[in-house]
C-alpha positions as CSV (number, residue, x, y, z in Angstrom):
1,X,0.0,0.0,0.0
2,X,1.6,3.6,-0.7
3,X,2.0,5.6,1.9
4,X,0.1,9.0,2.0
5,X,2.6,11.9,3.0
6,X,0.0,15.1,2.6
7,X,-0.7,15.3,6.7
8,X,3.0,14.7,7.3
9,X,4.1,16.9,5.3
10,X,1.6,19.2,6.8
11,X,2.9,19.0,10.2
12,X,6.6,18.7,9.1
13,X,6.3,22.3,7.4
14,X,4.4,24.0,9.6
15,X,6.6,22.8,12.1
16,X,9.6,24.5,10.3
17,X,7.9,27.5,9.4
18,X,7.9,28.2,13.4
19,X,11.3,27.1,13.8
20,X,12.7,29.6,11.0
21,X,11.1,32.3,12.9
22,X,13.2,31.8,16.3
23,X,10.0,29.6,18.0
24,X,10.5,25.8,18.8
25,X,7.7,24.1,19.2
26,X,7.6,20.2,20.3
27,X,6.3,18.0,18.2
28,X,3.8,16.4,21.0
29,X,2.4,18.1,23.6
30,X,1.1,16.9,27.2
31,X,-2.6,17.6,26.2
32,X,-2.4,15.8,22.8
33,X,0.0,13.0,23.8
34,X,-1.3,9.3,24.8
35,X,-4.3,9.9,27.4
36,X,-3.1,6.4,29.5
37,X,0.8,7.5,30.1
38,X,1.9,10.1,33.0
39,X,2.9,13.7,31.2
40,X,4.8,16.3,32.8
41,X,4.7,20.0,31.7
42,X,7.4,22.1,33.6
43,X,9.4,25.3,33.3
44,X,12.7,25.0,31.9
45,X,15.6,26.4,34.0
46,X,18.1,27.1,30.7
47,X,15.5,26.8,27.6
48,X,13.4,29.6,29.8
49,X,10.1,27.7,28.1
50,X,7.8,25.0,29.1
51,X,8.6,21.4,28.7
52,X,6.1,18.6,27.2
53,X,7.3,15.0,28.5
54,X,4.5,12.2,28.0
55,X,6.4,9.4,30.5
56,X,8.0,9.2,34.3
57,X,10.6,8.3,32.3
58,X,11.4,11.6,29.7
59,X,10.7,13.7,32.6
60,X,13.5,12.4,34.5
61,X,15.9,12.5,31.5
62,X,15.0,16.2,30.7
63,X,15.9,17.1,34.2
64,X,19.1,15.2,34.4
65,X,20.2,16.2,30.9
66,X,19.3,20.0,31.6
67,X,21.0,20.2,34.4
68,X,24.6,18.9,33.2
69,X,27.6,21.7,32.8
70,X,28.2,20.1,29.1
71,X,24.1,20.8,28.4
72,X,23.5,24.0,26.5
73,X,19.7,23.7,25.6
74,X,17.4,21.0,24.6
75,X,14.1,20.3,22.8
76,X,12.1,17.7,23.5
77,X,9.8,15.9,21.4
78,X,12.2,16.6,18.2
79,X,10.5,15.6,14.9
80,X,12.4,13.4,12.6
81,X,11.1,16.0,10.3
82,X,13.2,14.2,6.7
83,X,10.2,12.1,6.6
84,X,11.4,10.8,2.9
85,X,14.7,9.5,5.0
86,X,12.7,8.1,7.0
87,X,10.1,6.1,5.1
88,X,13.7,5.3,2.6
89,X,15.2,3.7,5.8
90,X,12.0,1.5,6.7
91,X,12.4,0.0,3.3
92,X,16.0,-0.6,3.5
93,X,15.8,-2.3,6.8
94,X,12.4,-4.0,5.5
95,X,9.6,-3.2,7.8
96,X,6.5,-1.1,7.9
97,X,6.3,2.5,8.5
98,X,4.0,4.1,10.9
99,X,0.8,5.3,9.5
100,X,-2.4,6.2,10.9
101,X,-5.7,4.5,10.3
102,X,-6.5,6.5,7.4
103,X,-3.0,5.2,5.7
104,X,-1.0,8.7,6.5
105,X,2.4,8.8,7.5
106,X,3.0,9.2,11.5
107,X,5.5,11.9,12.0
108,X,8.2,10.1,14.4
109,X,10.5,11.8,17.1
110,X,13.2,11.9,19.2
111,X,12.9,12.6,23.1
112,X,15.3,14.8,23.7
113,X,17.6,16.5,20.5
114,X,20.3,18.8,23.1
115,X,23.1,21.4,22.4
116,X,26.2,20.3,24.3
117,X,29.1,21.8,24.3
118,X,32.9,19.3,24.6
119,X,34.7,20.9,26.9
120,X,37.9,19.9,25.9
121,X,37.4,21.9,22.7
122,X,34.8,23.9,22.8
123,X,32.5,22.7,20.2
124,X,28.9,22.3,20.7
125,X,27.3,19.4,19.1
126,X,24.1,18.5,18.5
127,X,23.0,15.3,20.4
128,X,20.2,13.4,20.1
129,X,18.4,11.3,22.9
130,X,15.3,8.9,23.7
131,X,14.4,7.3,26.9
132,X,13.1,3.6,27.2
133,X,12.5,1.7,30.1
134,X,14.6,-1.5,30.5
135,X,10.7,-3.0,31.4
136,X,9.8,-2.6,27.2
137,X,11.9,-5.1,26.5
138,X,11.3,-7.8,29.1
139,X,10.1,-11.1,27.7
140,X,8.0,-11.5,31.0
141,X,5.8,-8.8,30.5
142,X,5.6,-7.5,26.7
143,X,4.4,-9.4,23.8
144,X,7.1,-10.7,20.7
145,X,5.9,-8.0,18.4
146,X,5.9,-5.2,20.7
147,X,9.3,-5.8,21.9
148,X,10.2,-6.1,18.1
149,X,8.3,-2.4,17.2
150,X,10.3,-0.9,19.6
151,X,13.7,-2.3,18.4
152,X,12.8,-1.8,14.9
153,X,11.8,1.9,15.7
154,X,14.9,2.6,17.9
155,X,17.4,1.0,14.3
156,X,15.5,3.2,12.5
157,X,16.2,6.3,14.5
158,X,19.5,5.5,15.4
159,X,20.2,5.2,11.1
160,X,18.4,8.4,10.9
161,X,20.8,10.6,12.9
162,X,23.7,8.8,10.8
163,X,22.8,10.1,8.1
164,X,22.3,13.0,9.5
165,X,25.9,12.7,11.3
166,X,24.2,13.3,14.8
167,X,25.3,11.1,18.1
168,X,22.4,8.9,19.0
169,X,22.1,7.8,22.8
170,X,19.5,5.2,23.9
171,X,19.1,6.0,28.0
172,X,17.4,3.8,30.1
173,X,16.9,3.4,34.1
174,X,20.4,2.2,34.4
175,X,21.6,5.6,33.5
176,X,18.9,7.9,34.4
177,X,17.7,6.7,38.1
178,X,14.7,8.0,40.0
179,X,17.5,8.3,42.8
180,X,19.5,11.1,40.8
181,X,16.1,12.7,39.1
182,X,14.3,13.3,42.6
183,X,17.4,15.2,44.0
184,X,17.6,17.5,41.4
185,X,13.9,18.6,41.4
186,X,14.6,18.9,44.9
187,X,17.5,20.9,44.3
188,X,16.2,23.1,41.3
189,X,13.8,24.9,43.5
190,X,16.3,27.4,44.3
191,X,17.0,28.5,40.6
192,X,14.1,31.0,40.7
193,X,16.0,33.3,42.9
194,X,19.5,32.2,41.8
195,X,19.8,36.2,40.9
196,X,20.3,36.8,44.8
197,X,22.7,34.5,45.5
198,X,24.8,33.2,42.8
199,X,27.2,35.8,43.6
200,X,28.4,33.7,46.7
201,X,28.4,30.0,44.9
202,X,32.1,29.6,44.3
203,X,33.4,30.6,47.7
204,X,30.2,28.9,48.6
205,X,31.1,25.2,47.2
206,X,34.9,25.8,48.5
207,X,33.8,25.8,51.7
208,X,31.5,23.7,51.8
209,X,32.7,20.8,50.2
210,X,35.9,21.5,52.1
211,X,34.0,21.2,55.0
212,X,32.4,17.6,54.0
213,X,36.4,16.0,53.6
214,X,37.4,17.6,56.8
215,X,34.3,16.5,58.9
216,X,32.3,13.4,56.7
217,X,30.0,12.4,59.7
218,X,28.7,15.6,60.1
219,X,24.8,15.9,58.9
220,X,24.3,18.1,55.8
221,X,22.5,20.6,58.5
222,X,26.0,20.8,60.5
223,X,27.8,22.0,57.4
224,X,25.3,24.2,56.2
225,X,25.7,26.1,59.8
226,X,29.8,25.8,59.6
227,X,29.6,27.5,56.5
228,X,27.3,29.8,57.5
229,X,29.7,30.9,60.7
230,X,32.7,31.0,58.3
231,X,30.8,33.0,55.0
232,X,28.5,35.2,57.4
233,X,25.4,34.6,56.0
234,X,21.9,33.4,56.9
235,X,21.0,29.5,56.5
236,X,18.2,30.3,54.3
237,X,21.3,31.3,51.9
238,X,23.2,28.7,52.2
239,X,20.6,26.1,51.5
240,X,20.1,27.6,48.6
241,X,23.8,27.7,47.5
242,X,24.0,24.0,48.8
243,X,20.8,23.3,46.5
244,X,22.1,25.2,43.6
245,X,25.6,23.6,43.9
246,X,24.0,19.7,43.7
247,X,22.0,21.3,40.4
248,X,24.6,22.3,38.6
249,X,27.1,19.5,39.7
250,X,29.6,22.0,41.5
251,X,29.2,20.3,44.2
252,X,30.2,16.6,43.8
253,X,27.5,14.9,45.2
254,X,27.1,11.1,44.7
255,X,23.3,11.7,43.1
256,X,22.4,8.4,42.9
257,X,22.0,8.6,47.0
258,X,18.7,10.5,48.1
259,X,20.0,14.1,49.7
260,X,19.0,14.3,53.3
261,X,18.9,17.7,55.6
262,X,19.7,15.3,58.7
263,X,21.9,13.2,56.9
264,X,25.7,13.1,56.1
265,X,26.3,14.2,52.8
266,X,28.1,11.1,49.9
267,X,30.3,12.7,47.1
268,X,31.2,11.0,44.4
269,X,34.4,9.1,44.6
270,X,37.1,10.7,42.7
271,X,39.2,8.1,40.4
């Protein structure tokens, strides 16, 4: 059967037309994404816009991924807007393209297409990333041909940005824990007001992660108040230097351990 490509191509333009002017707009959006997943719509600390993320999942990637030094921007919900590249590589690798039930063309996309920046050079790269669940590929609890759609999708994409001469990154739980995500919406609540204290961070992390080596069984609390003594300023500040600094990874916290007020404070081991 031919594939129709009219409301594709639709979408795929007006989608650039937007983009040319300076506006990105996600493919997908919370209210028009699949009605039996759990979507997330938040504000964007470095994109200053709101995010659309239609799993637990996405969510947890976009907040990891934004908060990362290397991390410039992303957008999530990137079209794979060559939709002829697309629908070439499905008949190269032999398998059916997405259509609708009228026989159109679906319009697939990436999760999260980023701006990172190598640090060693200083070139920013574009990225591309999508999030699956180590649970949609288990035997146990997804049928043959599901398991099979997804891989099938995930070659196609992964071909797609080749050709493109884009990275490609498949992220799953293993990299992208509920651990590390839930500390950094924690710690991302002081970015609102970063304006009024940002000015302190560096002395800030100094001391404070000078103060974790010297005195490790101290509670998070007991540093905050050292630091406080030694910087002269109020607690209320330095919580939210000590939440800024776990944000933006100045201060190296093992993230994968849940942050507790009243509880020492685990940094990463350094190799």
């Amino acid at each position: 059967m031919r594939i129709k490509l009219n409301k594709a191509t639709s979408i795929i333009e007006a989608w650039l037309s937007k983009l040319a002017k300076g506006e990105y707009d996600p493919l997908i959006k919370v209210w028009s994404g699949p009605k039996i997943t759990r979507r997330h719509f938040f504000a964007g600390i470095k994109s200053n816009r709101n995010h659309h993320f239609l799993s637990d999942g996405e969510k947890r990637l976009g907040l990891v991924r934004e908060a990362l030094p290397q991390t410039i921007d992303y957008f999530e919900q990137y079209p794979l807007w060559d939709i002829d590249l697309c629908i070439e590589l499905s008949v190269e690798m032999g398998i059916k393209y997405p259509v609708d039930k009228d026989g159109e063309a679906c319009v697939l996309s990436t999760d999260l297409f980023c701006n990172e920046v190598d640090f060693e050079t200083g070139e920013v790269k574009k990225v591309a990333r999508t999030y699956k669940p180590i649970a949609s590929f288990l035997k146990e609890t997804n049928h043959p041909v599901s398991i099979t759609r997804t891989l099938q999708k995930l070659e196609l994409e992964k071909r797609y940005y080749e050709k493109k001469d884009i990275p490609f990154h498949i992220e799953t739980d293993i990299n992208i824990s509920k651990n590390y995500a839930d500390n950094l919406v924690w710690a991302r609540k002081s970015a609102e007001y970063r304006h009024e204290f940002i000015h302190h961070a560096e002395k800030f992390n100094y001391e404070f992660v000078d103060a974790v080596y010297g005195r490790p069984d101290n509670v998070i609390a007991e540093q905050l108040e050292y630091v406080c003594r030694r910087m002269a300023i109020s607690y209320s500040d330095a919580m939210a230097l000590f939440q800024w600094g776990i944000w933006s990874h100045t201060i190296p916290a093992d993230l994968e351990k849940s942050i507790e007020v009243f509880e020492p404070l685990v940094l990463k081991e350094v190799a």
